[in-house]
C-alpha positions in Angstrom: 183.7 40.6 147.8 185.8 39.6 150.6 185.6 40.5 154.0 187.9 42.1 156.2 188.4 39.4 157.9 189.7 37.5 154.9 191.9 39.8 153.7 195.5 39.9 154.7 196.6 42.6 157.8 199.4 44.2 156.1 197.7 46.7 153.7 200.4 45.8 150.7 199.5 42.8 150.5 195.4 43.5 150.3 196.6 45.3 147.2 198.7 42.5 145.8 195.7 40.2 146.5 193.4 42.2 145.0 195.5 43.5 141.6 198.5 41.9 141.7 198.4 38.8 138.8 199.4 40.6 135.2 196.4 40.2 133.9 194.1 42.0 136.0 196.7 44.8 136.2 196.1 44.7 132.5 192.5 44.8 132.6 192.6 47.7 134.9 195.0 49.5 132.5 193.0 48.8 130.0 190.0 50.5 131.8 191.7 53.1 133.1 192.8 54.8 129.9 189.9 53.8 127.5 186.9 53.9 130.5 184.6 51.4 128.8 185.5 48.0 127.1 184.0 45.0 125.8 185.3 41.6 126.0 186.6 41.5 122.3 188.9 44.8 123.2 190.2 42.7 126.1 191.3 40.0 123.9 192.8 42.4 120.9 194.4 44.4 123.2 196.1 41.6 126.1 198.4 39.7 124.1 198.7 36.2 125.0 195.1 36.1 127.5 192.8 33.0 126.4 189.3 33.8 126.5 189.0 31.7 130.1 191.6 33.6 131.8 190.1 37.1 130.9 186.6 35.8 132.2 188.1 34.4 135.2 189.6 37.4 135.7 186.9 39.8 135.0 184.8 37.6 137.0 186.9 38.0 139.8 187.8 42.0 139.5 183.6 42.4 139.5 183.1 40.7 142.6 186.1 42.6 144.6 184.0 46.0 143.5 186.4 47.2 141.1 184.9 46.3 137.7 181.2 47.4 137.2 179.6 44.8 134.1 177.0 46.0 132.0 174.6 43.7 129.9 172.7 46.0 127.0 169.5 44.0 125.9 170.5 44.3 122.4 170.9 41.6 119.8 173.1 40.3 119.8 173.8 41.0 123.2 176.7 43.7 124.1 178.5 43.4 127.7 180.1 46.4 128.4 183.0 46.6 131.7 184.0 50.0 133.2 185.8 50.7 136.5 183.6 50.9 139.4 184.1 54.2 141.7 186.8 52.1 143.6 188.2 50.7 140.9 189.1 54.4 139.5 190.7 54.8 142.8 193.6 52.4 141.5 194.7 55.2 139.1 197.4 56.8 141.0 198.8 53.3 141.5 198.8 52.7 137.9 200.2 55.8 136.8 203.4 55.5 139.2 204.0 51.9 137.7 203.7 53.3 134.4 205.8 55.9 134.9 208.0 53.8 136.7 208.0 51.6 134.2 209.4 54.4 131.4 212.3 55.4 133.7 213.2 51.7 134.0 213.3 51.5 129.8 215.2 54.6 129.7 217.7 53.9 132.0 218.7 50.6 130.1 
């Protein structure tokens, strides 16, 4: 997790830093409407993700605090992802760019 001192001063741009590549705003979608996913949803789900991206970005979502990764000691193994408490705090953002998103289409 970064620090504050890493993270940019305008608050816009902490955002963009922390969600703002397509994929992890896919992720979080993901994860926001459908809670818990494991890495094979990702991948049927995000069209056009490889394998190393998804990780990368999973990786990197985890260690910002927004992605909470659970290992079950099953075998095979399962690895379950779910939004952390801050992570569900990104809803309202995700909602207004979906909504957004439909008045964009229906204005076309």
């Amino acid at each position: 997790m970064l620090t504050k001192d890493e993270l940019p001063e305008c608050p816009v741009a902490t955002t963009v830093q922390l969600i703002g590549n397509k994929w992890k705003l896919l992720i979080l979608r993901n994860l926001i409407y459908n809670e818990k996913q494991r890495f094979t949803d990702f991948t049927k789900s995000i069209s056009g993700i490889s394998k190393k991206v998804l990780t990368d970005n999973l990786r990197a979502l985890e260690e910002d605090g927004l992605v909470e990764r659970e290992v079950f000691a099953e075998v095979p193994p399962r690895v379950e992802y779910s939004l952390s408490t801050l992570g569900k705090s990104l809803k309202p953002i995700l909602d207004a760019m979906w909504n957004w998103g439909n008045e964009y289409k229906g204005n076309l």
